[in-house]
N, C-alpha and C positions, 0 to 999 in steps of 0.2 A: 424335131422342132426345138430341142433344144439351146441353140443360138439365139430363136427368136426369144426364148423363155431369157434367158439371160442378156439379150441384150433391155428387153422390155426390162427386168427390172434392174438393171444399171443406169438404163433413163430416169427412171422412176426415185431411185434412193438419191441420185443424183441431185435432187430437189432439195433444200438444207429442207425443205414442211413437213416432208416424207420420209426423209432419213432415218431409218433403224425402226419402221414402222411400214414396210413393203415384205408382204407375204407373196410366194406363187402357191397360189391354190387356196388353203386354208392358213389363218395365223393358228399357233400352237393353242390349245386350249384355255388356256390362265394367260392369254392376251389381254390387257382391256384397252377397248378402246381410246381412242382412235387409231384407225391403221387403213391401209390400203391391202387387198388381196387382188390379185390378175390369175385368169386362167383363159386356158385356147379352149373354146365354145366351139368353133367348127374348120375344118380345114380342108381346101378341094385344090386335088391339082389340074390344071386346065393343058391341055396337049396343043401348045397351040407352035405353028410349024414358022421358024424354022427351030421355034426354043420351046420351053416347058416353064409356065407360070404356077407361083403357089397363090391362093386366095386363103388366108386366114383372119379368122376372128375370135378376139380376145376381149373377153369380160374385165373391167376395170372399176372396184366399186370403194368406197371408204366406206367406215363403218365407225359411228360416231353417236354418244348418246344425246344429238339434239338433231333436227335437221340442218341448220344451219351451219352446225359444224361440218356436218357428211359433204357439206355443197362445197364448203372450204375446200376440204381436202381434193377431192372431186376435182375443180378446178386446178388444182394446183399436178394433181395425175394428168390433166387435159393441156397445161403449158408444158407439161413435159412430153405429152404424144401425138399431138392433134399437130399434125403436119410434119412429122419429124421424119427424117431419115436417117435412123437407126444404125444399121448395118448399110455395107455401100449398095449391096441390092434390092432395098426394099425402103416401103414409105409407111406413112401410116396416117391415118384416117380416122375422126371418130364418127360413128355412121345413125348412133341414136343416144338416147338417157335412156337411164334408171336412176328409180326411185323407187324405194322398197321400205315398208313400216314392219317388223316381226317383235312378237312380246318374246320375254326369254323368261327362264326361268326362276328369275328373281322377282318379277311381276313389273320389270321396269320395256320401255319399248328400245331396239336397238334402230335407226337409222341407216339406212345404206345408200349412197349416192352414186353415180357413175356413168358410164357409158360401155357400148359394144364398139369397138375400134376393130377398123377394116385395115389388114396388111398386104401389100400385094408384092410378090419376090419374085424375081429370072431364078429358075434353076439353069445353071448352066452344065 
């Protein structure tokens, strides 16, 4: 999965909003917000004849301390993925939201905005 992880965030930095503020996975700990992190949430290969399709899904969220910001960014990961074609075999999709409130440990709340994006690939 590799490819898709690096193409996803070549899209992603791609963006001047997002630039030098896209994480895969977790941003380093003494991040502060705002930023963008992506991770694969789930992946199925489907056997379908006469080829082999991937179904993957990737978690897409900003992480910002207001909501309005989170939305910002949010959208601005969603002009970058929501209908794109990435790699020449595959598309991408965004299939819901998130919206997430978490206290941290300074007593302040962190915001996270985003969506789960559906990929679908030909393994050839």
């Amino acid at each position: 999965m590799r490819e898709f992880d690096e193409a996803i965030y070549a899209r992603l930095s791609a963006n001047p909003a997002l630039s030098g503020r896209v994480f895969n996975g977790i941003a380093p700990l003494e991040t502060p917000p705002p930023y963008v992190v992506f991770s694969l949430a789930s992946g199925v290969e489907e056997h379908q004849i006469p080829r082999r399709a991937l179904r993957l899904s990737y978690i897409v969220k900003a992480a910002a301390w207001s909501h309005e910001e989170a939305w910002r960014l949010a959208r601005e990961a969603d002009l970058a993925l929501d209908n794109a074609q990435i790699l020449s075999s595959f598309w991408c999709k965004r299939s819901s939201l998130i919206s997430i409130a978490e206290p941290t440990e300074e007593g302040r709340v962190l915001f996270w905005a985003g969506g789960i994006y559906l990929i679908r690939a030909e393994v050839l």
